[in-house]
Each structure stands twice: as C-alpha cells, then as structure tokens.
C-alpha positions in Angstrom: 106.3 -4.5 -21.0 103.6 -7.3 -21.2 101.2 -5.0 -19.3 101.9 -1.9 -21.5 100.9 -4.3 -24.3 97.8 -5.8 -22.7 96.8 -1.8 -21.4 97.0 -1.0 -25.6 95.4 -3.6 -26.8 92.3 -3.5 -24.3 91.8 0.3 -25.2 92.3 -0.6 -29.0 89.6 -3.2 -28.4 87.7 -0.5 -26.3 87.9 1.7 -29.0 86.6 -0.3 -31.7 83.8 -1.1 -29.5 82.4 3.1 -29.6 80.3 4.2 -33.1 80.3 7.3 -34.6 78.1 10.4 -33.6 74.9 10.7 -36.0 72.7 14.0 -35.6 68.8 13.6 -36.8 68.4 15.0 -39.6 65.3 17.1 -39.0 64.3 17.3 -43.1 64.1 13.5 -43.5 62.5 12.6 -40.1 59.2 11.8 -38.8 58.3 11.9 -34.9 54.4 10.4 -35.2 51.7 9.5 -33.2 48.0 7.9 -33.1 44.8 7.9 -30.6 42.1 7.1 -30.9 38.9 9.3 -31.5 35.3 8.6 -30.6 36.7 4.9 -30.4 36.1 4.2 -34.2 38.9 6.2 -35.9 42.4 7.3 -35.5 43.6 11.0 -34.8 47.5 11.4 -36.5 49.9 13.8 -35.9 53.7 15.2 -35.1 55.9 17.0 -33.7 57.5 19.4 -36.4 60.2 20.6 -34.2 63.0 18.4 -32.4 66.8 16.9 -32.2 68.7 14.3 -31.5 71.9 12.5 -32.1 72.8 8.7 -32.2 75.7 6.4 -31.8 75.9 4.0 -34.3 78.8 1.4 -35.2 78.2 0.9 -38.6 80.8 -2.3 -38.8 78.7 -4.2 -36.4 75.0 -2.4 -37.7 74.4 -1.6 -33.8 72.8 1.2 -32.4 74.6 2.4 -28.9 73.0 5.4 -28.1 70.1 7.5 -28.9 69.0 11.0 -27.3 66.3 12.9 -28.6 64.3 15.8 -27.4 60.9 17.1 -28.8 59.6 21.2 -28.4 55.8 19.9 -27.2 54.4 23.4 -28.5 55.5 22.2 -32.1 52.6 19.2 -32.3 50.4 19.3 -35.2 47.5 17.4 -35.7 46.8 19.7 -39.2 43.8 21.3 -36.7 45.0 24.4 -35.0 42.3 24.9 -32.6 42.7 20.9 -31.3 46.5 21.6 -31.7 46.3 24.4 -29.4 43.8 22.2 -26.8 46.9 19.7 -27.2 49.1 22.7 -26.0 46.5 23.4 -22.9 47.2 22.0 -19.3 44.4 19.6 -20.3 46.9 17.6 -22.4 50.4 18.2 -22.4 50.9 21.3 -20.2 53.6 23.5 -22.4 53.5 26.3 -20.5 55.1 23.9 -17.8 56.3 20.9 -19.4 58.0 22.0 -22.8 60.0 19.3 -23.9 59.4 15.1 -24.3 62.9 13.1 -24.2 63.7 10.1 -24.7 67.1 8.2 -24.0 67.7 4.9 -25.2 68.8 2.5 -22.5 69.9 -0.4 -24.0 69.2 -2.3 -27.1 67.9 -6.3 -27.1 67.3 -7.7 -30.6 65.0 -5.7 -32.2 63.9 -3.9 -28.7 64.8 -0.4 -27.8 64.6 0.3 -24.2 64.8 3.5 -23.2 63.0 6.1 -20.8 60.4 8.6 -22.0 59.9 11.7 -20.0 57.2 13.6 -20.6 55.0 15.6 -18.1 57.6 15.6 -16.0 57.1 11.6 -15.2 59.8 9.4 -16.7 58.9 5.7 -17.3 60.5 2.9 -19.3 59.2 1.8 -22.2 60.0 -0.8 -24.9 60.0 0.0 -28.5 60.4 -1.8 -31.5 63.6 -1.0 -33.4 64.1 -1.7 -37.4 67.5 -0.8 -37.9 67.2 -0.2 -41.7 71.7 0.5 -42.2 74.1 2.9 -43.5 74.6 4.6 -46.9 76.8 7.0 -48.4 74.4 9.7 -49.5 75.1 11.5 -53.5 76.9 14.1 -51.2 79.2 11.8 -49.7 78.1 12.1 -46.4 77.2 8.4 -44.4 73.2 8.4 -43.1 71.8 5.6 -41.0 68.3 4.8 -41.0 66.0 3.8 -38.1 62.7 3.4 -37.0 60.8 3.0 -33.8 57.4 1.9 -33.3 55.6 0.9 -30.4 52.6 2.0 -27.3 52.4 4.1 -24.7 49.4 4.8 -22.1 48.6 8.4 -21.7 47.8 8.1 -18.3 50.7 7.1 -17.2 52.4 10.5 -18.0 49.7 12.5 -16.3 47.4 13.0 -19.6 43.9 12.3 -18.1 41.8 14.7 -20.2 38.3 12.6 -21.7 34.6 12.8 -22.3 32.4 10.3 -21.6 30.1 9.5 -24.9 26.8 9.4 -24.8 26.6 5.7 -26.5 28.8 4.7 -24.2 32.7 5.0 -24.4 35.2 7.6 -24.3 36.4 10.4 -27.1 40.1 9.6 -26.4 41.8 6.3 -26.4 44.2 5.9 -23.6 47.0 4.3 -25.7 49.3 6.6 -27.9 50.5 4.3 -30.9 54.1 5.9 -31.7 55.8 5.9 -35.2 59.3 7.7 -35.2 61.3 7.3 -38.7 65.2 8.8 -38.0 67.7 9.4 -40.4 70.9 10.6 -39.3 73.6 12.1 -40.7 77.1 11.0 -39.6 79.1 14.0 -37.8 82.3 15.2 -39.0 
C-alpha cells in the first residue's frame, strides 16, 4: 500500500511538472533577421510564413519546449528580385532545402539552447530568451509571450554567397542577427 501511495504521488508530482501546449499564433508573430550590407548598413527581413507550438507551465513562468518550422520560400526583405536571389541556390537553396527548424533543447536562465537546422546542417546555438508571461486575452483565451534574440554565422549553414568590394570589404556580413517575437495561444 505504501508503494501504491509513493507510485501516485510521484506521477502527481510528475504531472504538475508538464505545461500546457501553446500554438504560435502566426497574426501576432514576428520571425526577423539582420545582415549586413556593403558593411555600413543593415538589410531586414522575415519570414511571413511558419508554425510552431510551445510548452509552457504558466505556474512556474518556464518555457519546456519549443518547435518551430519556417517555409524558406516565404522570406521577404520588401525587394522581390533580392527576395527571389535569397530563394536561389546562392543563398538558401529552396528548391532543396525548404524548411529552417528550430527545437529548443533546454532552457538556462535567460538562455535558450536549441538546434537550428537549416541547409540541411543542424548546429547548436544559444539564444537570448525574455520570457515576457501569460495573459488572459478579451476572448478568454490564455497567450504567452516570448522573444528570442541572438547570432548566427551564415557560413556555418552552408550560405557562402559574397562580393568582394572594390574599397575593400565584402557586400554581405557573415553574421545573421535574429529577432523572433512569439505569442502563443494556449490549446484547448
């Protein structure tokens, strides 16, 4: 009887341990980028189409999980004819390589660590996590808010595309500055 008890209480205690499912909400989200151009200015853009979902215990204010997966051919720099060289084999290689993912390893402080695929190479990267809570929307649903900023080096996934300048330099900077805002909407 004194095991049956311990066996209920551990998966009570297990149980209370799991958050609830959040799904991006793709209206109130943001997956953004940076790189530099011709080494004096920065080039912004996004990815308009992509999903995700999230674990999130909103009594301890912890993010557990993350998944989320970006459609490549959806970037847009507001420039269709560099969009569509971003598109080419030269960059990101849709025709072959349609998707970015990421899947969030583990969370330390205000880290996020997690693997980015993209290319087809997977690496580990560490991103800065603001976890900005929960709310109860006018609709009554619960949202959670989070961000994630941090670098990456494009070479490292495979993106080697440049031009040397004449004055010296190069017309692409190497590292990708990444600015992701989620909100998520809890799943019934």
């Amino acid at each position: 009887m004194k095991m049956i008890k311990l066996a209920i209480a551990s998966l009570l205690a297990a149980s209370t341990l799991v958050g609830a499912t959040f799904n991006v909400d793709n209206a109130h989200t943001n997956v953004g980028f940076k790189v530099k151009h011709l080494m004096i200015s920065n080039v912004s853009g996004k990815f308009d189409n992509f999903s995700g979902s999230f674990e999130y215990d909103e009594k301890t204010k912890t993010l557990q999980s993350l998944n989320g997966v970006v459609q490549v051919a959806s970037i847009n720099t507001e420039n269709e004819k560099r969009d569509n060289h971003l598109r080419s084999s030269d960059f990101f290689d849709v025709a072959n390589y349609p998707q970015i993912t990421f899947i969030l390893t583990k969370v330390v402080g205000d880290e996020a660590h997690g693997v980015l695929t993209m290319r087809g190479i997977s690496k580990a990267v560490i991103l800065e996590l603001e976890n900005n809570g929960s709310i109860k929307d006018p609709w009554g649903n619960t949202r959670v808010g989070l961000s994630l900023t941090g670098k990456i080096n494009r070479l490292d996934y495979g993106i080697k595309y440049n031009k040397i300048l004449e004055v010296g330099g190069v017309m692409i900077g190497d590292i990708v500055k990444l600015d992701i805002a989620i909100e998520g909407i809890k799943a019934k």
